[in-house]
C-alpha positions as CSV (number, residue, x, y, z in Angstrom):
1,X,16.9,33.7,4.1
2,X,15.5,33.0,1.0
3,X,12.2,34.5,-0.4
4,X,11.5,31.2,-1.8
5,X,10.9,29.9,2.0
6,X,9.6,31.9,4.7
7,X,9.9,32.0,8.7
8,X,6.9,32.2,10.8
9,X,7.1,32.3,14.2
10,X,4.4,31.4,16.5
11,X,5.5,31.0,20.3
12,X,8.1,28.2,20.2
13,X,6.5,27.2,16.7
14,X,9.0,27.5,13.8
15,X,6.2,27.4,10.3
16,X,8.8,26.6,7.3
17,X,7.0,27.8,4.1
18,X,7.5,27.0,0.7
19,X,7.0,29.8,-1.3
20,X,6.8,29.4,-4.9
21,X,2.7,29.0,-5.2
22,X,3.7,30.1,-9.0
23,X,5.2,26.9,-10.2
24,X,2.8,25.1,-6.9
25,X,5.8,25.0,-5.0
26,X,7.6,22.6,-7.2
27,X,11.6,22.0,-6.1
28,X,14.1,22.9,-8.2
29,X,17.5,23.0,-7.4
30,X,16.8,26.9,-5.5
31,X,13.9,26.1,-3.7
32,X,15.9,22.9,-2.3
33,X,18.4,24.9,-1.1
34,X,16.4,27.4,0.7
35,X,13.9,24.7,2.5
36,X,17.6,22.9,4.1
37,X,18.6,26.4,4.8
38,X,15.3,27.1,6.4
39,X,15.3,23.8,8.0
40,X,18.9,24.1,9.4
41,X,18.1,27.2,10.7
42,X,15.3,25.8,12.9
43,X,17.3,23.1,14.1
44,X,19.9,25.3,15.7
45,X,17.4,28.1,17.1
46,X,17.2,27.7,20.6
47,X,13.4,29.2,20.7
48,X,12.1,27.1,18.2
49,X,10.8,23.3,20.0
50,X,8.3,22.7,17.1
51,X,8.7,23.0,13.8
52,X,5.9,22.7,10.9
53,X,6.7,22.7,7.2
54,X,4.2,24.2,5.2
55,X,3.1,25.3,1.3
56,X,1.8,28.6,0.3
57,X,-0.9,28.9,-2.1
58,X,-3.0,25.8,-3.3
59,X,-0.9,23.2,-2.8
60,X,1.5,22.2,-0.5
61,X,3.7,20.9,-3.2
62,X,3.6,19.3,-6.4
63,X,7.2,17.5,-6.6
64,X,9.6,17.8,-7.9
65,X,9.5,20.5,-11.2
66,X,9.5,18.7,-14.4
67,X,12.0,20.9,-15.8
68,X,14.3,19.4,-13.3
69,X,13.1,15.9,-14.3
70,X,13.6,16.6,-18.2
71,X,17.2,17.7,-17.3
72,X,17.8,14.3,-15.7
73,X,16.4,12.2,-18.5
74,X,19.0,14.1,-20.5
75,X,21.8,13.6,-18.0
76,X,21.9,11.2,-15.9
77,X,25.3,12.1,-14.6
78,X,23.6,15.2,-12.7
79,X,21.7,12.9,-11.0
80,X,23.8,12.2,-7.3
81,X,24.1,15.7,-7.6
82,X,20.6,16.9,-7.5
83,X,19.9,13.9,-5.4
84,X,22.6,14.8,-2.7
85,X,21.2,18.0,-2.2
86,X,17.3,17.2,-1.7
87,X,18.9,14.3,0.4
88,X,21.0,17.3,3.0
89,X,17.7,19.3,3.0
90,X,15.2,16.5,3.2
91,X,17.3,14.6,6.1
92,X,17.4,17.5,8.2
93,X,13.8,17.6,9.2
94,X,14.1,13.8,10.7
95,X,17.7,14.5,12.3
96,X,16.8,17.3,14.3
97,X,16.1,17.1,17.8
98,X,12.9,18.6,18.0
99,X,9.5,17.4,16.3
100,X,8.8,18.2,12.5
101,X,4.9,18.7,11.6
102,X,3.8,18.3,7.7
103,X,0.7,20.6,7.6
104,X,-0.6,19.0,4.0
105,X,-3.2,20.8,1.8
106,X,-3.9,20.5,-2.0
107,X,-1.5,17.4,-3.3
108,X,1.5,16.2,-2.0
109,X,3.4,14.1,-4.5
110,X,6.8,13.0,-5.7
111,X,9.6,14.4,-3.8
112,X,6.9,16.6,-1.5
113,X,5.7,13.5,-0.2
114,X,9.3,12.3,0.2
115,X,10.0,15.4,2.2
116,X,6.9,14.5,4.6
117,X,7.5,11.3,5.3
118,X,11.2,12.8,6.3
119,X,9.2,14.6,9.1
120,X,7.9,13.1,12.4
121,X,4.2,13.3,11.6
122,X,1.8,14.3,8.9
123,X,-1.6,16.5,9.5
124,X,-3.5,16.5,6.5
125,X,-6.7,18.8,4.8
126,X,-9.3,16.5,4.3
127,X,-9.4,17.1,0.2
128,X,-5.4,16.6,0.2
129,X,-4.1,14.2,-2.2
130,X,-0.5,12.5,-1.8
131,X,1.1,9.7,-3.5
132,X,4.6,8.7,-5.3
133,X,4.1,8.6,-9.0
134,X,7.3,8.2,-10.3
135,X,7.2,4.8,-11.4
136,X,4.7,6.3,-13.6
137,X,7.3,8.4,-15.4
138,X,10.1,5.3,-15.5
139,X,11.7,6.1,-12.3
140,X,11.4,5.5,-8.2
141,X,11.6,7.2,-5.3
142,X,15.1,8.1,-4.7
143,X,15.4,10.3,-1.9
144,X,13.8,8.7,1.0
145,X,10.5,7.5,0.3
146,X,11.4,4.2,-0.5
147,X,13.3,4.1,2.7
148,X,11.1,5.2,4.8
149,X,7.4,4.5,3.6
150,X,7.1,0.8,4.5
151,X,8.3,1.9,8.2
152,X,5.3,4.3,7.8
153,X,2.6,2.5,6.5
154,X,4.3,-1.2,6.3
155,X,5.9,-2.8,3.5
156,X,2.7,-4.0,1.8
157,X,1.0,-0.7,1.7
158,X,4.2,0.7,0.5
159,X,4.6,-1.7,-2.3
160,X,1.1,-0.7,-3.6
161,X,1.3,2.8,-3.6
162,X,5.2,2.8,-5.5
163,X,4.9,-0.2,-7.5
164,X,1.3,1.5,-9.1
165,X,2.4,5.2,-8.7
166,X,-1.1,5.6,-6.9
167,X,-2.5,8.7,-5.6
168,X,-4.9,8.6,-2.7
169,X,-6.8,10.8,-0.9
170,X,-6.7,11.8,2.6
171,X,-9.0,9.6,4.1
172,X,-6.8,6.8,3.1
173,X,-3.9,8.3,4.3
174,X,-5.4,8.4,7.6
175,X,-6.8,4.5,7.3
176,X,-3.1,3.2,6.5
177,X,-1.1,6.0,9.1
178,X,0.3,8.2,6.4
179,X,-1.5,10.6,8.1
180,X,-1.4,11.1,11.7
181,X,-4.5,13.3,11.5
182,X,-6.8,15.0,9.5
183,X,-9.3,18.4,9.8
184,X,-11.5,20.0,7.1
185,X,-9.6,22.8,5.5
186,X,-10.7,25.5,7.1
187,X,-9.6,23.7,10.5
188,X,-6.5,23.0,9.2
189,X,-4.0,25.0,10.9
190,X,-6.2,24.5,14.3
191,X,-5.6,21.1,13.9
192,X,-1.7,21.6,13.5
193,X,-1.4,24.2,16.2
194,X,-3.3,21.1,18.5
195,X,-0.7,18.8,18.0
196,X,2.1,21.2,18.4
197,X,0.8,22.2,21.6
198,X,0.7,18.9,22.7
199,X,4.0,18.3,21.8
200,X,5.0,21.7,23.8
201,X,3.5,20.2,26.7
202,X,6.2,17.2,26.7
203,X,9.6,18.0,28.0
204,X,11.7,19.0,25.1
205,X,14.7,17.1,26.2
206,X,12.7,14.0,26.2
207,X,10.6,14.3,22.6
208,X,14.0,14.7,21.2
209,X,15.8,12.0,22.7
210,X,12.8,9.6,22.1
211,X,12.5,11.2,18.2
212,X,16.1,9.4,17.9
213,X,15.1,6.6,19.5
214,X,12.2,5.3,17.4
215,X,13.8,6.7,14.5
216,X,16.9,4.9,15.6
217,X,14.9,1.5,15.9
218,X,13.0,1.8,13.1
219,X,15.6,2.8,10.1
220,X,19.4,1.2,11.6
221,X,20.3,1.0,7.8
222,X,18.9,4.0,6.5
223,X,22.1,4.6,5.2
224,X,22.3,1.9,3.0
225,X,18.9,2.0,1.9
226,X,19.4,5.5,0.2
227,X,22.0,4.5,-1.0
228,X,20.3,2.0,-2.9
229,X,17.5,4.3,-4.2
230,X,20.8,5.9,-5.8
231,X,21.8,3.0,-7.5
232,X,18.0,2.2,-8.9
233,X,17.4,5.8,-10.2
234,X,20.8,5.6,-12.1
235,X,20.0,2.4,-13.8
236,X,16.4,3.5,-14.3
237,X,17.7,7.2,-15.7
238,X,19.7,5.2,-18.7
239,X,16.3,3.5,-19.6
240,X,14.1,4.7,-22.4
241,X,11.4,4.2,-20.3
242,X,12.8,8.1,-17.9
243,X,12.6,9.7,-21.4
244,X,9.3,8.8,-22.4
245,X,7.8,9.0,-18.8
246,X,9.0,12.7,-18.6
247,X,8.0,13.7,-21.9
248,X,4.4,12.1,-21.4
249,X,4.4,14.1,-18.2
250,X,5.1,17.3,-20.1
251,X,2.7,17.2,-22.4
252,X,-0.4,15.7,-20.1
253,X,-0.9,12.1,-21.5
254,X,-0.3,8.7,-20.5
255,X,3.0,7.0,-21.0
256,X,3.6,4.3,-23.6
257,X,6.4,1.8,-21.7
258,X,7.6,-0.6,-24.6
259,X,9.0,-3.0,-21.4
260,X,12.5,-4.8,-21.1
């Protein structure tokens, strides 16, 4: 496996952990790889009932890394690409038969967030921030989080935090079910490890078959949805609006969107 991700057992507790605190665990195409790699891995050990996804360092994640974002507003073309891989890693955490922990601390935003809401449920740090800013650099979320955060928080909550790019803390996360629960930092893992043993307390067989159900119920066109978000990100990627959002973003200033 990867250095970029590490394995940490605990009992029957899989922890998946990004590890590049350098760049604060931003994906690029690398780190993408190794977290479906990691992720895939979990899924088909036979120890492993629980698994949390986790971020070394200060933050759980950042997003995507803006490097990665500057080469899309240059080639849009590369875009199903990149896409289709974050989508093989990102999918794995809700397709697997066993429950998938986010254990958030630090900021959780973009893509990051897109990965959590992928997994079953969400324990945050009570200073975390999360939030989908991309429409705040001329582009949506395109690989699941418009899918799957109205089924989350409903699609009115949803359509406030994408449509103003809003970051919130985790106290509001909590009040709108973003996050299942939340524990000063210090208390953090604690808090995780609760859950997961309450989870290993259930028959395993069972959690995973009711996992698909719900998910099952809850996102039948899933399918269609991302594909969708595909379409949108390659219409907004030919905009002058992706260039200017991404450069702002580079060099820490607001955006200047000139409209339609």
């Amino acid at each position: 496996m990867s250095d970029l991700v590490i394995a940490e057992d605990r009992g029957a507790v899989r922890h998946v952990i990004l590890n590049r605190p350098q760049k604060r665990n931003a994906f690029d195409a690398a780190l993408v790889q190794a977290t479906g790699a990691a992720l895939r891995d979990a899924a088909d050990d036979p120890a492993v009932r629980v698994v949390v996804l986790r971020g070394a360092g200060k933050v759980f994640s950042a997003g995507m890394d803006i490097s990665a974002l500057a080469a899309l507003a240059g080639g849009p073309e590369r875009l199903r690409s990149f896409r289709r891989e974050c989508l093989a890693a990102w999918n794995l955490a809700e397709e697997m038969t066993k429950p998938v922990i986010a254990q958030v601390h630090g900021v959780c935003l973009g893509g990051a967030l897109e990965l959590a809401l992928a997994c079953d449920m969400r324990v945050l740090s009570e200073d975390a921030f999360v939030g989908l800013p991309e429409t705040r650099l001329g582009l949506v979320p395109d690989v699941g989080g418009s899918s799957r955060l109205p089924q989350v928080v409903g699609l009115g909550r949803a359509k406030e935090l994408i449509m103003t790019g809003r970051v919130i803390g985790a106290a509001d996360a909590e009040r709108i079910g973003l996050a299942n629960r939340i524990a000063a930092p210090d208390a953090l893992d604690a808090a995780t490890q609760e859950l997961a043993d309450e989870l290993l307390a259930c028959a395993p067989i069972a959690v995973g078959l009711a996992k698909r159900l719900m998910d099952a119920s809850a996102r039948p066109a899933l399918s269609t949805t991302l594909e969708l978000e595909a379409a949108a990100q390659e219409q907004c990627a030919r905009s002058e609006d992706v260039r200017e959002g991404v450069q702002a973003a580079a060099e820490r200033r607001a955006p200047v969107f000139r409209g339609r």
